[in-house]
N, C-alpha and C positions, 0 to 999 in steps of 0.2 A: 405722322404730322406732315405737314403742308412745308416743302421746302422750295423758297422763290428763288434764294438767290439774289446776286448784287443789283441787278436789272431789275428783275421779279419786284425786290425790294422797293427799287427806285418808284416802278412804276406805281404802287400798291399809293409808298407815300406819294406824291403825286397827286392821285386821284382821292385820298383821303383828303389831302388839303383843299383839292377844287368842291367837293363836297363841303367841306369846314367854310369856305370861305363864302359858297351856296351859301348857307345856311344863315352863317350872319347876316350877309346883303339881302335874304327876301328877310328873315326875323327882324333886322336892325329897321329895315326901311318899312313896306308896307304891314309890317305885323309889331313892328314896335310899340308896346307899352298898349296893344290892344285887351289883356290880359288883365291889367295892375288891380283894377277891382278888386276880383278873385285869386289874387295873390298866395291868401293861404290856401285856400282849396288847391291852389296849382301844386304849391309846395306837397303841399299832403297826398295829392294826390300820386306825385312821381315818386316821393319818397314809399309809399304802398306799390307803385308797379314795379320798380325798382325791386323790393323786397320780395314780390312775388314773381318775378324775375327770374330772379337768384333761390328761390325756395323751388321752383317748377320743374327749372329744365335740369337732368343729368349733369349738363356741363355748360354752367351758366354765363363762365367768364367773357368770352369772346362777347356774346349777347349781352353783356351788364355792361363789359367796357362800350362798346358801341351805342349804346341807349344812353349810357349817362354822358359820354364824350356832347352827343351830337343834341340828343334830349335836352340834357338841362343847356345847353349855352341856346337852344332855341328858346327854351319857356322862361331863361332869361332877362333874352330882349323883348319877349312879351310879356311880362311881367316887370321888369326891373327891380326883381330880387337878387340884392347882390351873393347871399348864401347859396342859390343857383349856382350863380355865375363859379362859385370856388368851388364848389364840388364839378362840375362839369370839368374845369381845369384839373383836378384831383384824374379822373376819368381818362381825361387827355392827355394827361400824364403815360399813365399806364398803358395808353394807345400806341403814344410813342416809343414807350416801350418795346412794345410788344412789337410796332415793327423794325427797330435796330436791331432784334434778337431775330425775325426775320433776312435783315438784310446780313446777318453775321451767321447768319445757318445756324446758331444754336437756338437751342430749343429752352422757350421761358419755365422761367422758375414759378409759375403762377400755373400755366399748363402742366407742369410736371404736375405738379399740388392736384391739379384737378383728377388727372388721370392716377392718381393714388385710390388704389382700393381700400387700403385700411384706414378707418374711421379715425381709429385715434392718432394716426400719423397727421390724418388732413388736419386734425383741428390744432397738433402741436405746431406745425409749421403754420397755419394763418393768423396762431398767435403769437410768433415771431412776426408775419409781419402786423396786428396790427397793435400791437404792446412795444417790442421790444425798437423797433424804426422810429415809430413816433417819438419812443424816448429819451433815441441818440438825438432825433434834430429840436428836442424840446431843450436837451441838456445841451448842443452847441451853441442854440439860442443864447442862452443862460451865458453860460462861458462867453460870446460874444460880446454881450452885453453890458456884462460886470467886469471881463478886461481877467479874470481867473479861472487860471490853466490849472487842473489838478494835475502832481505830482504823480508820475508814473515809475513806479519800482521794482 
């Protein structure tokens, strides 16, 4: 694995953000909502590279996180699809993830996952994350909302 370091780190985020921040200012300004027409074709369309993405390469992560980070918050503002717009942040998420676990020298739990050779380890652990997380923050939701704390024994 690719170890930056605190610096390494700094730098990496940095430059990710000056890209991120590219992105919006040419997407927002002269590409804005040039797209909206063909809104669902966009959608459709990135939801298929996406998916073919992730189905192609060996180790798709790094390449899905960075396609859907920067991808959908472009096709976005060219579109003004706001389900775009969450899943990009979804993506962005992850990005940043991925480099605090950079800037902290450990090595992510989404990388380990990848570099798993056994089949059926990968698919238990990706459905912890994507079953078992969603439905801790679906159930704090809840709990938030309704003001009811289950009783722990």
């Amino acid at each position: 694995g690719i170890e930056w370091g605190k610096r390494g780190g700094v730098l990496i985020a940095a430059a990710l953000l000056a890209v991120w921040y590219g992105v919006w200012r040419v997407a927002s300004g002269p590409l804005g909502g040039v797209l909206q027409e063909h809104t669902q074709t966009v959608c459709a369309c990135m939801v298929a590279g996406m998916v073919l993405l992730a189905v192609c390469l060996r180790n798709p992560l790094v390449p899905v996180v960075f396609s859907g980070a920067f991808g959908c918050r472009a096709l976005f503002h060219a579109t003004h699809c706001t389900p775009l717009f969450f899943w990009g942040c979804a993506f962005s998420a992850s990005l940043c993830q991925g480099v605090s676990h950079a800037m902290t020298g450990e090595r992510a739990t989404l990388i380990n996952l990848q570099d798993e050779s056994d089949a059926g380890s990968k698919i238990a652990f990706e459905w912890a994350h994507v079953v078992y997380f969603p439905d801790l923050l679906f159930h704090s939701i809840h709990q938030s909302a309704t003001g009811h704390r289950a009783k722990l024994s």
